[in-house]
mmCIF file of the C-alpha atoms, coordinates in Angstrom:
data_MODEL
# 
_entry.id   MODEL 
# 
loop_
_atom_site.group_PDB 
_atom_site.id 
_atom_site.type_symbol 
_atom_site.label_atom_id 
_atom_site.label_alt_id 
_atom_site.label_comp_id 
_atom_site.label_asym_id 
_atom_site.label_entity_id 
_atom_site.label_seq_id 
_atom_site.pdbx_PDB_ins_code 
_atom_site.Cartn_x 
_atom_site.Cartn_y 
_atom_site.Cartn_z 
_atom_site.occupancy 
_atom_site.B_iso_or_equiv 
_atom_site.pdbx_formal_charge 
_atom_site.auth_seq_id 
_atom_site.auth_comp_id 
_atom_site.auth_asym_id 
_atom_site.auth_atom_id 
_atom_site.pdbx_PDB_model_num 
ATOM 1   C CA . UNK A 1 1   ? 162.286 6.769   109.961 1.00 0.00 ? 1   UNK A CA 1 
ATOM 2   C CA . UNK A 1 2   ? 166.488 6.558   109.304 1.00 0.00 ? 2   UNK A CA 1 
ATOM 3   C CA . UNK A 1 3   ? 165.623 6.448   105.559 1.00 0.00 ? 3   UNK A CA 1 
ATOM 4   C CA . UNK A 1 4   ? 164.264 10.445  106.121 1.00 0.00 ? 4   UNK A CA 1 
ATOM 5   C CA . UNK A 1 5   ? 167.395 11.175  108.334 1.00 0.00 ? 5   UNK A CA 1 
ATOM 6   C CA . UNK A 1 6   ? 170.751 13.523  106.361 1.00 0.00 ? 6   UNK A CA 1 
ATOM 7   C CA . UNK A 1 7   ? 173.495 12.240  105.689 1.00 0.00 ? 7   UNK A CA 1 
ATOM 8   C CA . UNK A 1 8   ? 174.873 14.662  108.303 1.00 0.00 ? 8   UNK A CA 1 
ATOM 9   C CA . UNK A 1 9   ? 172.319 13.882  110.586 1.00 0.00 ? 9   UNK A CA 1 
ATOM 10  C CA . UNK A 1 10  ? 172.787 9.745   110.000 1.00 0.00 ? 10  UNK A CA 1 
ATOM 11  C CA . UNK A 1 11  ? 176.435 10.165  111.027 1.00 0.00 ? 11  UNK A CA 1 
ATOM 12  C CA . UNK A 1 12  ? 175.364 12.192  113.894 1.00 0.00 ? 12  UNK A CA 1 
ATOM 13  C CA . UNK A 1 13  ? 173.312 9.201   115.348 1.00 0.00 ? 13  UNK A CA 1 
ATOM 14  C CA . UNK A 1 14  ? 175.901 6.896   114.744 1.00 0.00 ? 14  UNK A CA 1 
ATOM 15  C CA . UNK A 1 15  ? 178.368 8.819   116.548 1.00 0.00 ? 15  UNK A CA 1 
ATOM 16  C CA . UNK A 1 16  ? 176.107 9.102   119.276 1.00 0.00 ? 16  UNK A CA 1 
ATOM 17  C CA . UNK A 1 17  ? 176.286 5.073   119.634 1.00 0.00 ? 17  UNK A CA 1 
ATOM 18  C CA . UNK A 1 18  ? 179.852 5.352   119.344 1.00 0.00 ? 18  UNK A CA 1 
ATOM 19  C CA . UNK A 1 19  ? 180.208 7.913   121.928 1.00 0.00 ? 19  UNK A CA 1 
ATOM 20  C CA . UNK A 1 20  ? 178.398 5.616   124.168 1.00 0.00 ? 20  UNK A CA 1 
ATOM 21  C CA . UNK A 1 21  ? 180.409 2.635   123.703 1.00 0.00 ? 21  UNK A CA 1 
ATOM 22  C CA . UNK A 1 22  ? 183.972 4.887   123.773 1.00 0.00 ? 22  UNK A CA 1 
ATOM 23  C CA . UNK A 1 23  ? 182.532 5.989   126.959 1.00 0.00 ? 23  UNK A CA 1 
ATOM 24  C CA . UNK A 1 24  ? 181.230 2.159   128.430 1.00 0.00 ? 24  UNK A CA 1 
ATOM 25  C CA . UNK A 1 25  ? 177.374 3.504   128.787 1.00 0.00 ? 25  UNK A CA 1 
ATOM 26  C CA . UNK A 1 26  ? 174.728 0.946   128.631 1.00 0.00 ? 26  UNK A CA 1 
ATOM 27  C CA . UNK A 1 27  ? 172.339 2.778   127.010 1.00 0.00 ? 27  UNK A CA 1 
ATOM 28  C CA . UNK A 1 28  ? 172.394 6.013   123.867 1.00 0.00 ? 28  UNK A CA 1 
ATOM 29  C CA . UNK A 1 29  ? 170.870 9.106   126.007 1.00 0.00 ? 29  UNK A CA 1 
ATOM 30  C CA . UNK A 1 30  ? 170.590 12.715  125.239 1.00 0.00 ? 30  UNK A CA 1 
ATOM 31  C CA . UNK A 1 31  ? 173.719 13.849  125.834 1.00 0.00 ? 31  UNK A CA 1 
ATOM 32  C CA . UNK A 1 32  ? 175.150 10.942  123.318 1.00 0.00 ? 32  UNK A CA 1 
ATOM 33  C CA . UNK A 1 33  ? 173.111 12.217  120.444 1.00 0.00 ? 33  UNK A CA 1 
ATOM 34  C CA . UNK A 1 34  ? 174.648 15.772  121.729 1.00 0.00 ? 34  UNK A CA 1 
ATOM 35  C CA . UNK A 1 35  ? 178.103 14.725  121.200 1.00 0.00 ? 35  UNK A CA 1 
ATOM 36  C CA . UNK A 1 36  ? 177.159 13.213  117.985 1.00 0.00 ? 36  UNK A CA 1 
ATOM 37  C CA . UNK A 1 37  ? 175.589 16.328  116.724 1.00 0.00 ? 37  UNK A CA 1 
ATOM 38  C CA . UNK A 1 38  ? 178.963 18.497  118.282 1.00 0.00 ? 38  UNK A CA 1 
ATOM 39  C CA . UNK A 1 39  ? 181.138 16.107  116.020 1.00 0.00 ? 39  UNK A CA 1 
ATOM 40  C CA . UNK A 1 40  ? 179.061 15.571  112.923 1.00 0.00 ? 40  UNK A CA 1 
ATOM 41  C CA . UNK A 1 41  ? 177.136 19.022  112.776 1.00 0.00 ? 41  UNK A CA 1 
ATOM 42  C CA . UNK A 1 42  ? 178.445 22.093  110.662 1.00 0.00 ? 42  UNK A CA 1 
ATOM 43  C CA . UNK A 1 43  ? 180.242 24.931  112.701 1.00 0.00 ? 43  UNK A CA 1 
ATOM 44  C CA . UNK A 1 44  ? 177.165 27.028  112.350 1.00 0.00 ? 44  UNK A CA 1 
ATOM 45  C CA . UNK A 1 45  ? 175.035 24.738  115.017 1.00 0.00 ? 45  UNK A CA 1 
ATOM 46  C CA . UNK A 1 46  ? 177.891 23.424  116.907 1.00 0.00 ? 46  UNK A CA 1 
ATOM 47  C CA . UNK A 1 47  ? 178.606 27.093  117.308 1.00 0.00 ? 47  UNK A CA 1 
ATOM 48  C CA . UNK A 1 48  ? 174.972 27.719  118.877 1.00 0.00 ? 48  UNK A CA 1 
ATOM 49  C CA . UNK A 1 49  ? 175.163 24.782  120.664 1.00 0.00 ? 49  UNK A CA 1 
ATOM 50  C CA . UNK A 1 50  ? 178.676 26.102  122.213 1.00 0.00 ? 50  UNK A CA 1 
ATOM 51  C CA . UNK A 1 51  ? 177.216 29.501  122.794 1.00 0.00 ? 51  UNK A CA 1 
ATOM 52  C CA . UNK A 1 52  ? 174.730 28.078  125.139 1.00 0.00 ? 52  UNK A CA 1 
ATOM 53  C CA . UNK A 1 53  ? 177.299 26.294  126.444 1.00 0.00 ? 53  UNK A CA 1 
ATOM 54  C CA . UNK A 1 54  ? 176.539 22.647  125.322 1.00 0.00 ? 54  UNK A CA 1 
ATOM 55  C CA . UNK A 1 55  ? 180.631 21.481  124.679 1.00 0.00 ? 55  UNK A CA 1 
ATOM 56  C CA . UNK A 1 56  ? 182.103 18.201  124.316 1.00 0.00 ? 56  UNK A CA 1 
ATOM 57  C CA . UNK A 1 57  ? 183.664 18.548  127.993 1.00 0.00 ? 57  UNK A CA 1 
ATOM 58  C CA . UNK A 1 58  ? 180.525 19.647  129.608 1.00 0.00 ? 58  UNK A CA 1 
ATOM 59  C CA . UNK A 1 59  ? 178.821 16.335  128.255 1.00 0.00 ? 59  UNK A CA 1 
ATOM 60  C CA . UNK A 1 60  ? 181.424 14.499  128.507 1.00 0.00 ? 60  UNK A CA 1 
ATOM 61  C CA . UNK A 1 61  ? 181.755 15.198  132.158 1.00 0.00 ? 61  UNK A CA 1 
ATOM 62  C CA . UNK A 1 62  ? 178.260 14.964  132.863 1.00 0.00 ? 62  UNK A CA 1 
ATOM 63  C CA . UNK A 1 63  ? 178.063 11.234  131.732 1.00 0.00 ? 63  UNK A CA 1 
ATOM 64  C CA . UNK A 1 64  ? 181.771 10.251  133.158 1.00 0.00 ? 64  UNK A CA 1 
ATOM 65  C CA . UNK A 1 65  ? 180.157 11.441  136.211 1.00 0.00 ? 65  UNK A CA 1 
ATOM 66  C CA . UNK A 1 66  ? 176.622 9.287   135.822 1.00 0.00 ? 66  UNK A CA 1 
ATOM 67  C CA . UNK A 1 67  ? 179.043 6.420   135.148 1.00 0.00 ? 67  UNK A CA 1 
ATOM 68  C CA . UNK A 1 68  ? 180.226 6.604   138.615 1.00 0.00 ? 68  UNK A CA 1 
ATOM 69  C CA . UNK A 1 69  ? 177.075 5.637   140.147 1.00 0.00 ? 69  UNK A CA 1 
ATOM 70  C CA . UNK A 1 70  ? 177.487 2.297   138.240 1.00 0.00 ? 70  UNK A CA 1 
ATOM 71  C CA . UNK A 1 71  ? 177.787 -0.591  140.521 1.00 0.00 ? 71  UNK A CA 1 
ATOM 72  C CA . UNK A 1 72  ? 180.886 -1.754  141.741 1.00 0.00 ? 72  UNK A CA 1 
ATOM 73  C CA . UNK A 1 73  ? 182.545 1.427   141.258 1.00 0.00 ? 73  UNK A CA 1 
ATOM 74  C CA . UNK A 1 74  ? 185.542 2.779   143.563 1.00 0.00 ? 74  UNK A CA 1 
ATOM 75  C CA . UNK A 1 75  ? 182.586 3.876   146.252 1.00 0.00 ? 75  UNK A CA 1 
ATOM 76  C CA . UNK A 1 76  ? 181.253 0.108   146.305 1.00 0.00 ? 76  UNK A CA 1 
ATOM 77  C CA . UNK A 1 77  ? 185.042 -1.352  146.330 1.00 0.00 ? 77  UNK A CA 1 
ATOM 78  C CA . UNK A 1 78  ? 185.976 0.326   149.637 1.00 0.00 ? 78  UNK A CA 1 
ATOM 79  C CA . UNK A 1 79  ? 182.385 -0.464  151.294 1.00 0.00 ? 79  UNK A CA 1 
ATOM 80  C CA . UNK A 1 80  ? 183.223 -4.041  150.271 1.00 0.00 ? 80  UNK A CA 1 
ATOM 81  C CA . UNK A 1 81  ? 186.738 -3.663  151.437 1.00 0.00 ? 81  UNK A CA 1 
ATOM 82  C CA . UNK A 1 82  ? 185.305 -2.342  154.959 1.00 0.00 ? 82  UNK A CA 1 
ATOM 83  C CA . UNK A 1 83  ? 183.764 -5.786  155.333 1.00 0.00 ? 83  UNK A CA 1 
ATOM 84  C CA . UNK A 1 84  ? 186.809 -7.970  154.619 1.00 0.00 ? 84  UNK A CA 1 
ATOM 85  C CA . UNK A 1 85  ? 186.369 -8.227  150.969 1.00 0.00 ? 85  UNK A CA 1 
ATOM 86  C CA . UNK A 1 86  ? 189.234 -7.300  148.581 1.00 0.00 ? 86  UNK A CA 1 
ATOM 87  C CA . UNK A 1 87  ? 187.406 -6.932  145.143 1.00 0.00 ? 87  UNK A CA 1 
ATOM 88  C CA . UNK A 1 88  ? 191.017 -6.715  143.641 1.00 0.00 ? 88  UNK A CA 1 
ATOM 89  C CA . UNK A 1 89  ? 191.434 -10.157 144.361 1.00 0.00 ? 89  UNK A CA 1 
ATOM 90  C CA . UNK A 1 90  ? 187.540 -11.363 143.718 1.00 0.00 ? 90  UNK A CA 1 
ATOM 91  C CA . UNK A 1 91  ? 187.991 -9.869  139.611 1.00 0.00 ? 91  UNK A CA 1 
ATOM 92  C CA . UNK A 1 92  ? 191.991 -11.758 139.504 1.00 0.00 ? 92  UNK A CA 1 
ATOM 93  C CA . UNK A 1 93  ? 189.888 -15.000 141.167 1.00 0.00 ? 93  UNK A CA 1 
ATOM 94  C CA . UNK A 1 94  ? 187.677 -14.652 138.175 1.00 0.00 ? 94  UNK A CA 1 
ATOM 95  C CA . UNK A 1 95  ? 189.996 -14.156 135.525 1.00 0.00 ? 95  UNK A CA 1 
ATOM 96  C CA . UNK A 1 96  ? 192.126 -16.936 136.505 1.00 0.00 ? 96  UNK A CA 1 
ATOM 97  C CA . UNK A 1 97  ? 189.175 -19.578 136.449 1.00 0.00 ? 97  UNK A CA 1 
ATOM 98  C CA . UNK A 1 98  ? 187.518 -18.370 133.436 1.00 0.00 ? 98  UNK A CA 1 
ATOM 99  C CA . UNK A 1 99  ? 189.785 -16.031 131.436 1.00 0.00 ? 99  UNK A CA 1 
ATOM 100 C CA . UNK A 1 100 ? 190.582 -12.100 131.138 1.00 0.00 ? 100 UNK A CA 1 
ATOM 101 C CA . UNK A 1 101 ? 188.018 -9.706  131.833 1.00 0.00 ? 101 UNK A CA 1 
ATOM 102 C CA . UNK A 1 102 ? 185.611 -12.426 133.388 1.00 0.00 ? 102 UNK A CA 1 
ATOM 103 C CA . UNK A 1 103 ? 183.291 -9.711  134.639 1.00 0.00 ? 103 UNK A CA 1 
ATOM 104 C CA . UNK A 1 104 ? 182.884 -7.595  131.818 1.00 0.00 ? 104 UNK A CA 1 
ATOM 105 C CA . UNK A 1 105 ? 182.225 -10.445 129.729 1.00 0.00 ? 105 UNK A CA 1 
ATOM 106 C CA . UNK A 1 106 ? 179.278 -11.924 132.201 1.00 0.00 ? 106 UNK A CA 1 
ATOM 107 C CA . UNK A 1 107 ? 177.551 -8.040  132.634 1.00 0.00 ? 107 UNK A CA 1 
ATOM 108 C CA . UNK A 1 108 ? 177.630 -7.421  128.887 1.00 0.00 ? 108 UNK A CA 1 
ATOM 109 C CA . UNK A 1 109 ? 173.678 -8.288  127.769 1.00 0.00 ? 109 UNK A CA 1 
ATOM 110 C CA . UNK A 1 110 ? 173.429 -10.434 124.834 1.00 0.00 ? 110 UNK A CA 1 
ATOM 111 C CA . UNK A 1 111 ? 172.229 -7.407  122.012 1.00 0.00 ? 111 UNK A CA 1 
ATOM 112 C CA . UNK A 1 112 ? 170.803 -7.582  118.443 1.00 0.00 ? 112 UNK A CA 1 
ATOM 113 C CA . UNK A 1 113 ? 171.554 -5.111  115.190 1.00 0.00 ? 113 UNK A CA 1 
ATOM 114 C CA . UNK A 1 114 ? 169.724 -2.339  114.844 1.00 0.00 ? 114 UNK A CA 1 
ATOM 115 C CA . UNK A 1 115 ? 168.994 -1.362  111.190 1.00 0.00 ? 115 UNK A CA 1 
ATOM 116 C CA . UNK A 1 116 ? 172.541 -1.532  110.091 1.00 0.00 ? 116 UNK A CA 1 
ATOM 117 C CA . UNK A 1 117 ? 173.515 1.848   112.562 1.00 0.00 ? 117 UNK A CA 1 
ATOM 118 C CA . UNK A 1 118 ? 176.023 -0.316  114.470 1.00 0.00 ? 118 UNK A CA 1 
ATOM 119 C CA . UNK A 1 119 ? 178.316 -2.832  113.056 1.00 0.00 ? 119 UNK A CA 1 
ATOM 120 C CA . UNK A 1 120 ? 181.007 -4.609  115.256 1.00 0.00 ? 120 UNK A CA 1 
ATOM 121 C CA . UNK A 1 121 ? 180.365 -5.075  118.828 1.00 0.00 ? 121 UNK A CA 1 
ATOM 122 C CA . UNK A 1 122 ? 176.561 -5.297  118.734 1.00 0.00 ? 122 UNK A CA 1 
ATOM 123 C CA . UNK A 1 123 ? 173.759 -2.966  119.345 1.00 0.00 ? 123 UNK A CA 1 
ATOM 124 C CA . UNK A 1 124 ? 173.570 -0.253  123.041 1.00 0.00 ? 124 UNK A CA 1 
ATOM 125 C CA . UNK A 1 125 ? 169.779 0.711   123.259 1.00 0.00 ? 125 UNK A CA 1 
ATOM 126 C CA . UNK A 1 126 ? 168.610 3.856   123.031 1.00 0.00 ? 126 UNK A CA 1 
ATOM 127 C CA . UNK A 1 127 ? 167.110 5.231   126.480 1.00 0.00 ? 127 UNK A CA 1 
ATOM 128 C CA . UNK A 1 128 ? 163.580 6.032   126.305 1.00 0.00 ? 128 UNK A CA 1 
ATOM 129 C CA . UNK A 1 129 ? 164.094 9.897   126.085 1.00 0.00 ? 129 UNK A CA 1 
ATOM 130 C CA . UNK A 1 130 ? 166.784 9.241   122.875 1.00 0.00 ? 130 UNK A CA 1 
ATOM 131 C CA . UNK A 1 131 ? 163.767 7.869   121.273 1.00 0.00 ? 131 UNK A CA 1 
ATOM 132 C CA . UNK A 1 132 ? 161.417 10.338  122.283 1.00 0.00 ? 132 UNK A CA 1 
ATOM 133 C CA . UNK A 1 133 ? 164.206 12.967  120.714 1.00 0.00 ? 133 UNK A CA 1 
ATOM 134 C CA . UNK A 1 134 ? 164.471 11.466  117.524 1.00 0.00 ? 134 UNK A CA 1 
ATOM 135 C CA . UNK A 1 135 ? 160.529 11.014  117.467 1.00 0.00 ? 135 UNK A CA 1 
ATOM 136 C CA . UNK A 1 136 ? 160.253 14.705  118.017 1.00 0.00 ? 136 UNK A CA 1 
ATOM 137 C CA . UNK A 1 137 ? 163.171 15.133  115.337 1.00 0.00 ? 137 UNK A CA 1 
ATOM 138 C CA . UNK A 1 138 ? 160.908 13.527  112.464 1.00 0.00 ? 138 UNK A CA 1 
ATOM 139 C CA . UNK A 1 139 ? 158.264 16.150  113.465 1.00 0.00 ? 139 UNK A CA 1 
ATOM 140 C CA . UNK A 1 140 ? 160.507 19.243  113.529 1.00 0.00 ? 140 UNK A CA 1 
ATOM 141 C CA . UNK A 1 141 ? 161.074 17.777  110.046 1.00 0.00 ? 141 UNK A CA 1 
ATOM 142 C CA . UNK A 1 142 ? 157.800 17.656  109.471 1.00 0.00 ? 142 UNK A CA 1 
ATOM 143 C CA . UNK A 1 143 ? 156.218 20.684  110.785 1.00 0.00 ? 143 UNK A CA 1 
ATOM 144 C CA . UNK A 1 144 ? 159.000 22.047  109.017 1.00 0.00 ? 144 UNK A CA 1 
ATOM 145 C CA . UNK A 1 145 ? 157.681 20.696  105.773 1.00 0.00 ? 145 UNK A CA 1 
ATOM 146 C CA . UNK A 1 146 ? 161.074 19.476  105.105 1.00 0.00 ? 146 UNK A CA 1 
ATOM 147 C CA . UNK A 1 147 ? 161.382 15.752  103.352 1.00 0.00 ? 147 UNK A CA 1 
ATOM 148 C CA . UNK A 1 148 ? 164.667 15.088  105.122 1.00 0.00 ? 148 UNK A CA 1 
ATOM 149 C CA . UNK A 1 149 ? 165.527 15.250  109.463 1.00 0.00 ? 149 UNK A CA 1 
ATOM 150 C CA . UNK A 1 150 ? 168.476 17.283  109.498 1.00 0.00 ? 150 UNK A CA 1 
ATOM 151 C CA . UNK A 1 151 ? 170.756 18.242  111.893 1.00 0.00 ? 151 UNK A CA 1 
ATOM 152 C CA . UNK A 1 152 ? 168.559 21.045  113.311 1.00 0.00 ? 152 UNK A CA 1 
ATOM 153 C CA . UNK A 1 153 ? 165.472 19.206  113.536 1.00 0.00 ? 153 UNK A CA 1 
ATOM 154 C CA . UNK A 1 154 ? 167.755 16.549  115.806 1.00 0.00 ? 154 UNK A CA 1 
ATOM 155 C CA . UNK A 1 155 ? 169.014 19.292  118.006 1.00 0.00 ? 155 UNK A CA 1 
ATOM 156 C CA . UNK A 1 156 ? 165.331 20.745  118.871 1.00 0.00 ? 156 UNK A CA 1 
ATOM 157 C CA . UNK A 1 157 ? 164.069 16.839  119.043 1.00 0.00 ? 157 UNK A CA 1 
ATOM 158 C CA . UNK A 1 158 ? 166.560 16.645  121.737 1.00 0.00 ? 158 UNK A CA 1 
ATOM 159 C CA . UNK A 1 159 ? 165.931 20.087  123.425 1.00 0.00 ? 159 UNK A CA 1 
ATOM 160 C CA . UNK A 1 160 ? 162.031 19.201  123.443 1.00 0.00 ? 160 UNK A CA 1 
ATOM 161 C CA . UNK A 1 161 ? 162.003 15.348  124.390 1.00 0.00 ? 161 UNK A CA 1 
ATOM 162 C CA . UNK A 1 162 ? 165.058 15.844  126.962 1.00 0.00 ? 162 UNK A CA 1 
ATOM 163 C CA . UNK A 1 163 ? 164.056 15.874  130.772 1.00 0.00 ? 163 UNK A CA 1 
ATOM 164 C CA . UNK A 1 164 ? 167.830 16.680  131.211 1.00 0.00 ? 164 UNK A CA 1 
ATOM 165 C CA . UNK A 1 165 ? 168.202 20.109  128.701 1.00 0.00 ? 165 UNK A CA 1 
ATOM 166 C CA . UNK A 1 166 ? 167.509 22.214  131.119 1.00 0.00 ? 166 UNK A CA 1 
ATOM 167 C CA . UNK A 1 167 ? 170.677 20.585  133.211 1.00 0.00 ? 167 UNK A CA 1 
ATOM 168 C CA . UNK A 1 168 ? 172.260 20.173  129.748 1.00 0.00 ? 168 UNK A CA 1 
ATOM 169 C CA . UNK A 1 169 ? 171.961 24.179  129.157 1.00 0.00 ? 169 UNK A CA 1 
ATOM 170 C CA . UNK A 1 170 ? 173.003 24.287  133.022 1.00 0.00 ? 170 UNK A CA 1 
ATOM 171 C CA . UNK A 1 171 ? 171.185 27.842  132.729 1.00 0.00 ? 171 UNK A CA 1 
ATOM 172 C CA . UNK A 1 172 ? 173.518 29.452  130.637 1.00 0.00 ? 172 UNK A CA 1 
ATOM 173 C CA . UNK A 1 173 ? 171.525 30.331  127.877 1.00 0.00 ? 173 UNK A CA 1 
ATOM 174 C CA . UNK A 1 174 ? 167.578 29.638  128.210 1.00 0.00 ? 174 UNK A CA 1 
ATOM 175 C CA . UNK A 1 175 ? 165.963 26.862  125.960 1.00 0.00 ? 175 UNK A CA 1 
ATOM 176 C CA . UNK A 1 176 ? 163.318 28.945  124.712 1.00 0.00 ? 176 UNK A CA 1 
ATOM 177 C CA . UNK A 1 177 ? 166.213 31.163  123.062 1.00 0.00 ? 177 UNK A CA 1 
ATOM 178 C CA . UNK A 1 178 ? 168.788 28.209  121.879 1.00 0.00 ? 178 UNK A CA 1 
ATOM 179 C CA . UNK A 1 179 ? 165.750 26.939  119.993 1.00 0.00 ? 179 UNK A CA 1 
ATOM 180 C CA . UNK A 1 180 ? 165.348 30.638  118.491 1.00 0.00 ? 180 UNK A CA 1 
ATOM 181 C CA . UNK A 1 181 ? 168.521 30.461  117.275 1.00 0.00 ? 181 UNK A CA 1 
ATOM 182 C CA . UNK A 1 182 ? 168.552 26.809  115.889 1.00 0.00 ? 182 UNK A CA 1 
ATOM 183 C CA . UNK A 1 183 ? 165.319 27.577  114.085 1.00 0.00 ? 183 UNK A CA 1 
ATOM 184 C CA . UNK A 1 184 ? 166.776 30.615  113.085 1.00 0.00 ? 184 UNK A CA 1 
ATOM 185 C CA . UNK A 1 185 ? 169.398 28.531  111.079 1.00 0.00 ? 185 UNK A CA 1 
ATOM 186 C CA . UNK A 1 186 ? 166.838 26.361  109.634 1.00 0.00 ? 186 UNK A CA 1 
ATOM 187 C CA . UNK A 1 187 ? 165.411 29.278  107.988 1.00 0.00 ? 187 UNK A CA 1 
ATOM 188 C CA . UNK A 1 188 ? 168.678 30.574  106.615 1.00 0.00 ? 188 UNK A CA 1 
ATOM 189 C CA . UNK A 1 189 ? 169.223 26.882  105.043 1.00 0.00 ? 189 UNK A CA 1 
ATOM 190 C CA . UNK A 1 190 ? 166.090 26.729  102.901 1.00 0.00 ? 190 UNK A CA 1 
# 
């Protein structure tokens, strides 16, 4: 399927990974392949996509904010720390018996390539809904009768696969109209 994918739109899935890793996610969701599309994307559908109020900081803070609930996090530290344990001292433990960043190193899975997206520090999987999205891209494409997924067809993939676009939109502009508008484009492109 990446062989049908823009140039534009190629770029925007890569920087969807990269997004992920820049932000320490363990998996590419939704609101990755959102970024990617806000960085990658011509101004006239990041502009939509900003009208309806899908920025950089609103995703951004939505997955910061999902990477709290990780384990271990500052909530977890004090419960430990309310029992006695100082997890401070547990993580410098750890890096003096087996080397800097210990725990990182031991949590990180063991990941393969995936079809040449990702180069460097390995492959993040893509969550079962960024899958679905980029499934649902190829058939915007399709249904489209266009021989390439562009940028537009990613952005409706995402807004029809995602569980989340409705918290995504947070309400300020309903989906039935932000895909009116982003279909609207496609029309204006061919």
């Amino acid at each position: 399927m990446f062989e049908r994918f823009s140039k534009g739109t190629r770029s925007a899935v890569v920087t969807a990974v990269e997004e992920a890793q820049t932000l320490q996610s363990e998996r590419v969701v939704a609101e990755h392949l959102l970024l990617g599309l806000l960085r990658q994307a011509g101004p006239d559908l990041t502009g939509v996509l900003s009208q309806a109020g899908i920025t950089r900081e609103l995703l951004v803070e939505r997955l910061t904010a999902t990477a709290k609930d990780r384990p271990l996090g500052t909530d977890d530290a004090e419960a430990l720390r309310s029992i006695g344990i100082d997890l401070d001292a547990v993580n410098r433990s750890l890096e003096t018996n087996f080397g800097p960043k210990a725990l990182e190193r031991a949590a990180e899975p063991k990941r393969r390539g995936w079809g040449g997206l990702v180069s460097g520090a390995g492959h993040i999987p893509f969550s079962p809904e960024a899958k679905k999205s980029l499934e649902l891209s190829l058939r915007e494409a399709i249904a489209h009768q266009d021989k390439t997924i562009q940028e537009t067809h990613l952005a409706l993939g995402i807004l029809h696969a995602s569980g989340s676009a409705m918290d995504i939109v947070g309400g300020r502009a309903p989906l039935d109209q932000l895909r009116i508008r982003i279909k609207a484009l496609q029309q204006r492109a061919s």
